[in-house]
N, C-alpha and C positions, 0 to 999 in steps of 0.2 A: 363508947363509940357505937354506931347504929348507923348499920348499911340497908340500903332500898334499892328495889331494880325497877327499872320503867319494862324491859322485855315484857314480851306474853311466854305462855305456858305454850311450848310446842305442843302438836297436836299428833298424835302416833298412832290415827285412824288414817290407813290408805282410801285414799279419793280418788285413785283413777280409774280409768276401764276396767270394768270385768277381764281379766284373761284368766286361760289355763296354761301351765307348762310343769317341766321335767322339775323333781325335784329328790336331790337323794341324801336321804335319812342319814345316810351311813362316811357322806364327805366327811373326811379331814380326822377320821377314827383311826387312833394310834393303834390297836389292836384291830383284826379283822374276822371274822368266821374262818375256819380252814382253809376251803377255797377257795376266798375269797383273797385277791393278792392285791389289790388298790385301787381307793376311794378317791372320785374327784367330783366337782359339783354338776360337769356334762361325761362324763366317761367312769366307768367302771372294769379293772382288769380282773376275772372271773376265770377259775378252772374247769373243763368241762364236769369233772367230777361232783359240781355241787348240785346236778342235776335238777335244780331247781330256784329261780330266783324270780323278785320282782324291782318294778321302780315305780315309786310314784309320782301321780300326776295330781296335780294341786291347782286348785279352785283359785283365785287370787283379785281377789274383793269380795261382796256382798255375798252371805248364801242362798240361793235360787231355791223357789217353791215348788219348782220340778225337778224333777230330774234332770242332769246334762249329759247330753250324745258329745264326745269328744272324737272325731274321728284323727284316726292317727297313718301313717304309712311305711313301708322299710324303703330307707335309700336308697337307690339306685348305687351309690359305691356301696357298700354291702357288700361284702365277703361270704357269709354266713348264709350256707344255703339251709331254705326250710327244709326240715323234717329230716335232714342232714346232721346239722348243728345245734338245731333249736325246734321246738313247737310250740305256737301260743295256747295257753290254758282259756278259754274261754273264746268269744267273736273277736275272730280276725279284724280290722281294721275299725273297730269303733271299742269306746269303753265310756262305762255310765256312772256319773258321779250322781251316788242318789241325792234324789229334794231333803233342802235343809243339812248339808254335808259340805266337806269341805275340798276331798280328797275321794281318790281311789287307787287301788292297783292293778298294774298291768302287771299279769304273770305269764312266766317264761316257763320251758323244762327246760334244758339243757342238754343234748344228745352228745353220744359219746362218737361224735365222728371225727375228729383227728386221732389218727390210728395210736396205740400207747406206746409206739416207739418214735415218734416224730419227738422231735427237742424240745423241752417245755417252752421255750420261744416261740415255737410255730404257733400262728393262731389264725383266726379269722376275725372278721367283725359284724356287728350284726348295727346299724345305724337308724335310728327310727325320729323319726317325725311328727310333730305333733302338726297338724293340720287348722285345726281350731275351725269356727263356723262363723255365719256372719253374727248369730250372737252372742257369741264365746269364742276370740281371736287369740291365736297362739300368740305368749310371749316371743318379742323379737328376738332376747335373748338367752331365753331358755326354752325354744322349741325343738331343741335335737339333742336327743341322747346314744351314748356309744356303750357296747359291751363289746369287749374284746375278751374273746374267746380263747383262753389256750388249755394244754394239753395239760 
C-alpha cells in the first residue's frame, strides 16, 4: 500500500510584526526557587525574602542590527511603592535589548518592606508595562507583567 499527501510542509518561521513583551522562563515549573511561591505566564507570586529577581522581555521576530530601546512603565494600580518594596537594578523606565540579540532582562531587588510580622498573605504588587515604540510595539497580549509581593 502507498500513501501520498497533496498538503505543503507548514512553515514555523513567525512573519509577523516585530514586537517585544513579557515573557517568563519559569511559567508552569513544578518545582520553584525558595521564594519563589507561583509561576504564571503574566504574573509571578514572589517572597520579599528573595531579594532579588528578574523577568524577561523578548524580541519577537527578526533580530535588529542595533540595539533596541524598550521603554517600559509601573501601573498606575501598583501597590508596591519604589524603594519601599522594590528598586530597579539599572535605568528606570527603558531597557536595551542588544543588536543581533533576542532578549534581555529587567532586574528588580526586592526590599524587605512588609514588616515580618504581617501574614504571609499580606502582600503588595508591583504591575509593569511594556510601552513598546513606534518601531518595536508591545505585544497586545503580553505587554503587562505582575509580581506580587508577599511577606
Amino acid at each position: 500500500m502507498l500513501l501520498s499527501s497533496c498538503f505543503e510542509n507548514p512553515s514555523w518561521t513567525y512573519e509577523g510584526p516585530t514586537i517585544v513583551e513579557f515573557k517568563n522562563p519559569r511559567a508552569g515549573f513544578a518545582t520553584q526557587p525558595a521564594n519563589n511561591v507561583q509561576n504564571g505566564i503574566r504574573a509571578r507570586i514572589i517572597r520579599q525574602g528573595i531579594s532579588r529577581d528578574s523577568i524577561l522581555i523578548q524580541l519577537v521576530g527578526a533580530q535588529r542590527p542595533v540595539d533596541t530601546t524598550v521603554p517600559y512603565s509601573i501601573d498606575p494600580s501598583s501597590t508596591a511603592v519604589e524603594g519601599t518594596n522594590y528598586a530597579f537594578v539599572g535605568t528606570k523606565g527603558t531597557l536595551t535589548i542588544p543588536a543581533n540579540s533576542s532578549a534581555a532582562y529587567l532586574v528588580f531587588r526586592f526590599l524587605p518592606g512588609i514588616p515580618a510580622t504581617a501574614p504571609a498573605t499580606q502582600g503588595s504588587t508591583l504591575v509593569l508595562n511594556l510601552d513598546g515604540s513606534s518601531e518595536v510595539p508591545a505585544s497586545v497580549n503580553y505587554k503587562t507583567f505582575t509580581f506580587t509581593i508577599r511577606n
